[in-house]
C-alpha positions as YAML, in Angstrom:
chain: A
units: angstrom
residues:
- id: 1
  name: UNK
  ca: [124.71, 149.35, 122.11]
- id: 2
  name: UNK
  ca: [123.87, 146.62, 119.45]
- id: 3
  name: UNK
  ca: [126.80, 144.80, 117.91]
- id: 4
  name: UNK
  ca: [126.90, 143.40, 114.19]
- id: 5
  name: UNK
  ca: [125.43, 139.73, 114.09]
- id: 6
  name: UNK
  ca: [124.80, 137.74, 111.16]
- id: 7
  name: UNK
  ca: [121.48, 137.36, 109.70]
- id: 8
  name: UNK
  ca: [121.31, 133.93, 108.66]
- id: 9
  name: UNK
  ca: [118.41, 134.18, 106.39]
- id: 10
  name: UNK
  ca: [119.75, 137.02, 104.29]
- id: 11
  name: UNK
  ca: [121.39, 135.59, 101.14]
- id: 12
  name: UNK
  ca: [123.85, 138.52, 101.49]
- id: 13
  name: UNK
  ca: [127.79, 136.71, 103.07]
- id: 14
  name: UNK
  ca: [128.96, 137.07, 106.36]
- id: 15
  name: UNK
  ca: [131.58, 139.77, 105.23]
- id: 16
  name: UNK
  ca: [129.23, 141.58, 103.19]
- id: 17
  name: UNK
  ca: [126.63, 141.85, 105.93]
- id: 18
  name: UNK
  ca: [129.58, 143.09, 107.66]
- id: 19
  name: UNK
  ca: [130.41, 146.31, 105.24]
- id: 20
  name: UNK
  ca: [126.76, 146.99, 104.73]
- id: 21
  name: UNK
  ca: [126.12, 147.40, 108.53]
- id: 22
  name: UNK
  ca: [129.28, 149.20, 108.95]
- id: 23
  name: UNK
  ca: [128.47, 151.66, 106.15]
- id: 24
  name: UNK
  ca: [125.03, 152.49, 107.67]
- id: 25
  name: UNK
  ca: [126.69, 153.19, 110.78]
- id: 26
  name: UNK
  ca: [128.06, 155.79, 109.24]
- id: 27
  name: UNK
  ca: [125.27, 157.25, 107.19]
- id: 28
  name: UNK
  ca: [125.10, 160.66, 108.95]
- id: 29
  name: UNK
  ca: [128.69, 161.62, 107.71]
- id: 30
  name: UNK
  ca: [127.98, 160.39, 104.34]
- id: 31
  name: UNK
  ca: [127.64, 162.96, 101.48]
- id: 32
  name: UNK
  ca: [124.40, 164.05, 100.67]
- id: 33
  name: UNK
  ca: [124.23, 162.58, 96.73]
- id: 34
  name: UNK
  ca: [125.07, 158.80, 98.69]
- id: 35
  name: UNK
  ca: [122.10, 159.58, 101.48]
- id: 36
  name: UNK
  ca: [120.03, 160.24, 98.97]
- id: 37
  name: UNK
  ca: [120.88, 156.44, 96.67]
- id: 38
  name: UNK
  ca: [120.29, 155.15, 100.82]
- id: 39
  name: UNK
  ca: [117.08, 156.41, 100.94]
- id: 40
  name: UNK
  ca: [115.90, 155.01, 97.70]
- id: 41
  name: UNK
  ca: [117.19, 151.94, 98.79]
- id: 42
  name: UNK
  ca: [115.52, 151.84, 101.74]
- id: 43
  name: UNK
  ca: [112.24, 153.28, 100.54]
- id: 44
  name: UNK
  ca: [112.45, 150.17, 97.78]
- id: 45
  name: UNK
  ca: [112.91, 147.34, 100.40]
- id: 46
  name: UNK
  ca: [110.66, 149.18, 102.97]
- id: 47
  name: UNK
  ca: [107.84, 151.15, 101.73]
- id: 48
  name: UNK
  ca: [106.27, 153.32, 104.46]
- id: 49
  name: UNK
  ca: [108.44, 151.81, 107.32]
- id: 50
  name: UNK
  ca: [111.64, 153.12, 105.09]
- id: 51
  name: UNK
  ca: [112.24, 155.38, 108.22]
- id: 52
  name: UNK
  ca: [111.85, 152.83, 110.81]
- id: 53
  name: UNK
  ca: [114.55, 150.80, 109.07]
- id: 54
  name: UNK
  ca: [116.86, 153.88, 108.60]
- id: 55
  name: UNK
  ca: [116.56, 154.06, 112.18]
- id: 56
  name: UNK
  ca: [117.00, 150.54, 113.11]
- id: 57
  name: UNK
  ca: [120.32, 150.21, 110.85]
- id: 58
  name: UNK
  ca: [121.82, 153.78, 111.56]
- id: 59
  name: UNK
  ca: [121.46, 153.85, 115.21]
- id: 60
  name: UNK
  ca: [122.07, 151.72, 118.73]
- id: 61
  name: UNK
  ca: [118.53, 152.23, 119.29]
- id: 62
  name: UNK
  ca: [116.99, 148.15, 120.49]
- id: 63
  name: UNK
  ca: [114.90, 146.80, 118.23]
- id: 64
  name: UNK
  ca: [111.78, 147.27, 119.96]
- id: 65
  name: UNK
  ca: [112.29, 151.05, 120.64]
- id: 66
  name: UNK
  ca: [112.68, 151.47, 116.82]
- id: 67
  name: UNK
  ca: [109.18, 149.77, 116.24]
- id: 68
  name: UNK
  ca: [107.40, 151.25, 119.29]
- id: 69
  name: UNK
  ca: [109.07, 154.97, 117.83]
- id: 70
  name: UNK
  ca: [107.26, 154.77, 114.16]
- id: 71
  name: UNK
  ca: [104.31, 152.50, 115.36]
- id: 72
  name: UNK
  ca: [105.10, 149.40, 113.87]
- id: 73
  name: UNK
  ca: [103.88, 146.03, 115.62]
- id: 74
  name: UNK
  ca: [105.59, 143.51, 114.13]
- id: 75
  name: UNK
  ca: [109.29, 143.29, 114.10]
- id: 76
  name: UNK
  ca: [109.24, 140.61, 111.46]
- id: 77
  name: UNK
  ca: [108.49, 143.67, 109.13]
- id: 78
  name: UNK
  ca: [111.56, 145.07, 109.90]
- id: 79
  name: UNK
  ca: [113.38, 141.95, 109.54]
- id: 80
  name: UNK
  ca: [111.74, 141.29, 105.93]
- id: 81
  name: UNK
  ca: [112.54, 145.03, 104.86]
- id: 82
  name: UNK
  ca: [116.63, 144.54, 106.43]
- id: 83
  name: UNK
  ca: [116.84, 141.09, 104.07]
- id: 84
  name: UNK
  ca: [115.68, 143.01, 100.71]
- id: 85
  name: UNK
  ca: [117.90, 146.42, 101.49]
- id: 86
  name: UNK
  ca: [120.66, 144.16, 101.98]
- id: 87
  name: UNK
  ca: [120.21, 141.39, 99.15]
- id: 88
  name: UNK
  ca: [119.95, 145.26, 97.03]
- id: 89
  name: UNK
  ca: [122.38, 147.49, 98.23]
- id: 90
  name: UNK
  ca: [125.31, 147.84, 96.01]
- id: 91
  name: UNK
  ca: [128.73, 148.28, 95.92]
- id: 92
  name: UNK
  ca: [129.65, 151.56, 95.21]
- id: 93
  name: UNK
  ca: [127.78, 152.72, 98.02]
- id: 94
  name: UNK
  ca: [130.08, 150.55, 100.72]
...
């Protein structure tokens, strides 16, 4: 199971990182009309990998399962796609 850690070089604050990871922890109970503002979110900071980071922040799934699961060889390109969904995501959706 993977625990919350800071990401230093996200310009998003420690507590904020927080509620953000938090609230994608719980994205499978969350109501359709806020998955769907998610998604967009994700697809806008992620492109084609969008699912590979839905993945990566709604499950306990290791890193490297996540990229080896949707092809992916680089986990820098997760890392860049986490950083813009997070400096993006807003509040109404923690």
């Amino acid at each position: 199971m993977r625990k919350f850690r800071v990401r230093r070089s996200v310009n998003v604050p420690y507590n904020r990182q927080g509620a953000i990871w938090f609230a994608m922890k719980r994205y499978h109970s969350m109501p359709e009309q806020k998955k769907k503002k998610v998604n967009e979110l994700l697809r806008a900071a992620a492109g084609e990998n969008w699912e590979a980071l839905r993945d990566y922040l709604t499950s306990d799934e290791e890193n490297k399962d996540v990229l080896k699961k949707h092809h992916i060889a680089s986990s820098t390109t997760i890392y860049r796609a986490m950083k813009k969904f997070m400096e993006a995501f807003p509040d109404d959706l923690l």
